[in-house]
N, C-alpha and C positions, 0 to 999 in steps of 0.2 A: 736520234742516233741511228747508225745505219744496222739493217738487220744482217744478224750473221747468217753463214751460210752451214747447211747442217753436216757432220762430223766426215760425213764420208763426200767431200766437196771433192770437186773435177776439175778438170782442163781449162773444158771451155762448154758454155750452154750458147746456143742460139735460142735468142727468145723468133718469133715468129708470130705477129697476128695474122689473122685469117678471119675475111668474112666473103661468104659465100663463093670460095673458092677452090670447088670440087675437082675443076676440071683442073686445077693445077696443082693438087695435093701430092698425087702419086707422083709423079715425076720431080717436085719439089724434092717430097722423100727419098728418092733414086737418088738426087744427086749432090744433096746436102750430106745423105751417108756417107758415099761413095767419097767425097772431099773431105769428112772429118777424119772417116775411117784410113784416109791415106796419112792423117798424119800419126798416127800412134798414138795418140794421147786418148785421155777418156774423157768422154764428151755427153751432151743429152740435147735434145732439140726440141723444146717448151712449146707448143704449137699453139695457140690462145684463139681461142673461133669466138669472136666476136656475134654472140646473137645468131651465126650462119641458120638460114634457113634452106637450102639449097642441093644437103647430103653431106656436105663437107663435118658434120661431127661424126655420122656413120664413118664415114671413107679413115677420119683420124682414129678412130677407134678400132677400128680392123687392120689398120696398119699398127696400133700402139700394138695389139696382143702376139704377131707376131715381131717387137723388137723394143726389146727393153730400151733401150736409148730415146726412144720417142714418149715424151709425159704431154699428153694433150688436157687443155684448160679448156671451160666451155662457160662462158658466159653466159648470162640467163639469156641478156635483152642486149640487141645491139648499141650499146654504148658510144662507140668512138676508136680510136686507133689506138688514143691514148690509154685509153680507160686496157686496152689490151696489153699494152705494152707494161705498165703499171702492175698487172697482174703476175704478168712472167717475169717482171723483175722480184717480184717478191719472193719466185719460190727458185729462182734461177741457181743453182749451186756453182755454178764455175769460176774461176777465179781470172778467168777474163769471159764478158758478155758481148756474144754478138747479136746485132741487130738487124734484119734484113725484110724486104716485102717476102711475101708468098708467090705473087706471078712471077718470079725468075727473070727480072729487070736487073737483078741484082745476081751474079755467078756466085751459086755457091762455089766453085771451083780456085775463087779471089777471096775466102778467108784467110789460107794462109798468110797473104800479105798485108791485110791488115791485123793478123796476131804477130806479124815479125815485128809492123811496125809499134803495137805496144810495149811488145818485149822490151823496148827503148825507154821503156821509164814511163811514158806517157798517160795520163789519167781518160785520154778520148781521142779514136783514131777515126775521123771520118773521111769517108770515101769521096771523091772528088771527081764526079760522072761525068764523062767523055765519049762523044761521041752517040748524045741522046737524041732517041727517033723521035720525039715528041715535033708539034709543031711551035716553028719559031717563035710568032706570036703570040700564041695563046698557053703555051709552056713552058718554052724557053726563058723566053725576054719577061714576063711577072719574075719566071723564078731568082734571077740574074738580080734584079732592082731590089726583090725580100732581100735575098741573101746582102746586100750591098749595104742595105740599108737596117740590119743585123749591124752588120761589122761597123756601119758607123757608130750605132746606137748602145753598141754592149762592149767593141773593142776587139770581141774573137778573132782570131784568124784565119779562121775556116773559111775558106769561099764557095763550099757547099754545103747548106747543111741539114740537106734531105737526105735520105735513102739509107745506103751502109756505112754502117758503124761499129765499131769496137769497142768496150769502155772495161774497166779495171770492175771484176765484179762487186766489191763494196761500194766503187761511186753507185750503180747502176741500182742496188740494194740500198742506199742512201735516199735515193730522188722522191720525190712525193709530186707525181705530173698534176698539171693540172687541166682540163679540157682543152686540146689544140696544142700542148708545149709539147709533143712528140715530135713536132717537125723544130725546133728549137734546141735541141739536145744539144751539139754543141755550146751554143750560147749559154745555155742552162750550167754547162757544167764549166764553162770557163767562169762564169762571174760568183763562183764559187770557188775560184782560185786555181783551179785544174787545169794541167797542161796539158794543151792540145796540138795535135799534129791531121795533116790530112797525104791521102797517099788516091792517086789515080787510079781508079776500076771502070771498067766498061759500061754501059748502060744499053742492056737489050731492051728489045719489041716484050711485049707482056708473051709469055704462051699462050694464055687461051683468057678468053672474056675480055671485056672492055673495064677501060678502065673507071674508078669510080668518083675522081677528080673531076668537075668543073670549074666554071670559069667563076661561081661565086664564092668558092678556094679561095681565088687572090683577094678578094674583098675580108672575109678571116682571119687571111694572116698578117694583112695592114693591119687589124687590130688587135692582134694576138701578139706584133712587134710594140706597139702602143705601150701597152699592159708589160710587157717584159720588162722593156724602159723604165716606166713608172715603177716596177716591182726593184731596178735595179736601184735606182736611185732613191728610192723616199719606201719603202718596203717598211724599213725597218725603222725610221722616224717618221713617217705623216706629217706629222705637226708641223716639218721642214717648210713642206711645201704650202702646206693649208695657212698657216701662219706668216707665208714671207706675201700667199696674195692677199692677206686677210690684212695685213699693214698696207702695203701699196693700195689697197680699195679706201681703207681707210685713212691714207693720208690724202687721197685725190678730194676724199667728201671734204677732207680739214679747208684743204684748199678753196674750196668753191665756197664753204662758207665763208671763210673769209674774206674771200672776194665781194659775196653778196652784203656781209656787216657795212665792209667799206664803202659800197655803194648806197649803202643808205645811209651814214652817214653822211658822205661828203656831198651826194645829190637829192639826199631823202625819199627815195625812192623802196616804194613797203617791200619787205622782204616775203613775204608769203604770197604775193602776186608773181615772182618769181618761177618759174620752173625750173631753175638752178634751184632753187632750196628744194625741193620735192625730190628732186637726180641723187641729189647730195643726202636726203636724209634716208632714202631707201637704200643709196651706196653707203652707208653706215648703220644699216640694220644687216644689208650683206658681207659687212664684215665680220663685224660678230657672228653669227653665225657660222660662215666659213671656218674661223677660228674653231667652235663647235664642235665643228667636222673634223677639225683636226683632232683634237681630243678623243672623240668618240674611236677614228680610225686609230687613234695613236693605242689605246684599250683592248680593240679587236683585234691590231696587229701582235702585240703580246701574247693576245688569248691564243690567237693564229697559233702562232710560234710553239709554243707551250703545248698544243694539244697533239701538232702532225709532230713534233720533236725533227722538223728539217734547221738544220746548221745550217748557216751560211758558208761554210766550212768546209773543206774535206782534210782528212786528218790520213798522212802516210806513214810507213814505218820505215822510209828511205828517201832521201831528201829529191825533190823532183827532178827529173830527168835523168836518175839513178838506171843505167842498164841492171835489166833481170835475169842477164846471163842465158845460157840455150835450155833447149826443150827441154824439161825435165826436172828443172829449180824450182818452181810455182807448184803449189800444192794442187794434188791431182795429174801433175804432169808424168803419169807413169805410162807406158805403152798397155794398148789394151789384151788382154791374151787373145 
């Protein structure tokens, strides 16, 4: 069940992980203020430091005491992006979540647009980067073929589904990531039923530091789309899968036996001199077992379930693609004094 958001809920939160990114903290702050505060609404920006070892929880801590809008998380141990992202969704109060890096690849100055384009009803607005400085082959063209091969594998529509993002703050307090599915968000929350839209934002140069992407990224997230797959389709039955190879293994062993029976019959020919009978009786001990496996996952899928309490689900109070009418309707949406 997704977690609520407490009494005195807002606008909008920017969640924001951060690892070791000092030199881009203040200016981040500059001008994510300066963009929420234009629009009138009340707002908070969730800043999540990742493990930083760097000064960046100093820097967020001297910036949170001068300005209540800023709640900085500090992680013990460097986790992951996800494992950050996960954190600031749980304490994110706003009633639309944005998502964005810390090195300023992403304008804060383009929330707006992707909170207009939620206002439309939509459960997940992702940004659709134009005009990225990366290099072609070694950022571009992987990212191009994941994303492509997303949309074959789960159906989304999104043809980007990195970077900025907007999501309805209950999906976003729903999600329970799991290491590496922060760059899946999209897909995540389509095969969960939610509608999704994507709207074009710019893609700057980082401000300051290098970035922390390499090239064994793309090897990741070939298997972080695997896993999603597999998650979409047999997640919640195992036994589907385990069971349909666990018959096919098992009827290929039927077969050979009795090919070998016939053969000694009609030419007399011993069957245990065979190494058709040994293929055949080890691929009928891998059936069984597989079957096994299915069981056992099909038990832990359950317990899964049961324990995170994640729905397959998302559950609205207005049928999808319901406009949310202007600023001001959505709880939280009052102008700030």
């Amino acid at each position: 069940m997704p977690e609520t958001p407490s009494p005195d809920a807002l606008a909008v939160s920017v969640v924001v992980p951060m690892y070791n990114e000092a030199d881009c903290v203040r200016e981040f702050h500059r001008r994510t203020t300066a963009a929420l505060a234009a629009l009138g609404l009340s707002y908070e920006i969730v800043a999540v430091s990742d493990g930083s070892t760097d000064g960046t929880n100093a820097l967020l801590a001297d910036l949170a005491a001068a300005d209540p809008h800023l709640r900085p998380r500090y992680l013990t141990r460097n986790t992951g992006q996800w494992a950050a992202l996960s954190a600031g969704f749980r304490v994110a109060r706003g009633h639309h979540v944005v998502v964005m890096d810390a090195d300023l690849q992403n304008r804060p100055e383009e929330i707006p647009v992707l909170l207009a384009e939620a206002r439309k009803g939509y459960d997940l607005v992702s940004g659709r980067r134009v005009g990225r400085p990366e290099s072609a082959v070694w950022r571009l063209l992987p990212s191009r073929a994941a994303n492509a091969m997303l949309r074959a594998t789960t159906g989304c529509p999104a043809r980007d589904m990195g970077g900025f993002k907007c999501l309805r703050g209950d999906v976003a307090r729903t999600l329970r990531l799991r290491a590496g599915q922060h760059r899946l968000l999209p897909a995540l929350v389509h095969l969960m039923g939610g509608a999704i839209s994507e709207v074009d934002v710019h893609a700057d140069a980082r401000f300051a530091g290098t970035s922390k992407y390499g090239l064994s990224r793309v090897v990741d997230v070939l298997f972080d789309i695997v896993m999603l797959w597999f998650q979409a389709s047999f997640k919640a039955r195992p036994i589907y899968l385990f069971g349909r190879v666990s018959l096919a293994t098992l009827a290929l062993a039927l077969v050979a036996l009795v090919w070998i029976g016939v053969d000694r019959l009609v030419f007399g020919n011993p069957m245990t001199e065979r190494p058709m009978f040994y293929v055949s009786m080890v691929a009928g001990l891998a059936a069984m077992m597989l079957l096994g496996f299915g069981f056992v996952l099909e038990l832990l899928s359950d317990t899964h379930a049961r324990i995170t309490g994640q729905d397959p689900y998302l559950v609205r109070d207005e049928p999808p693609g319901a406009a949310q009418g202007p600023a001001g309707s959505s709880p939280g949406d009052t102008p700030l004094p």
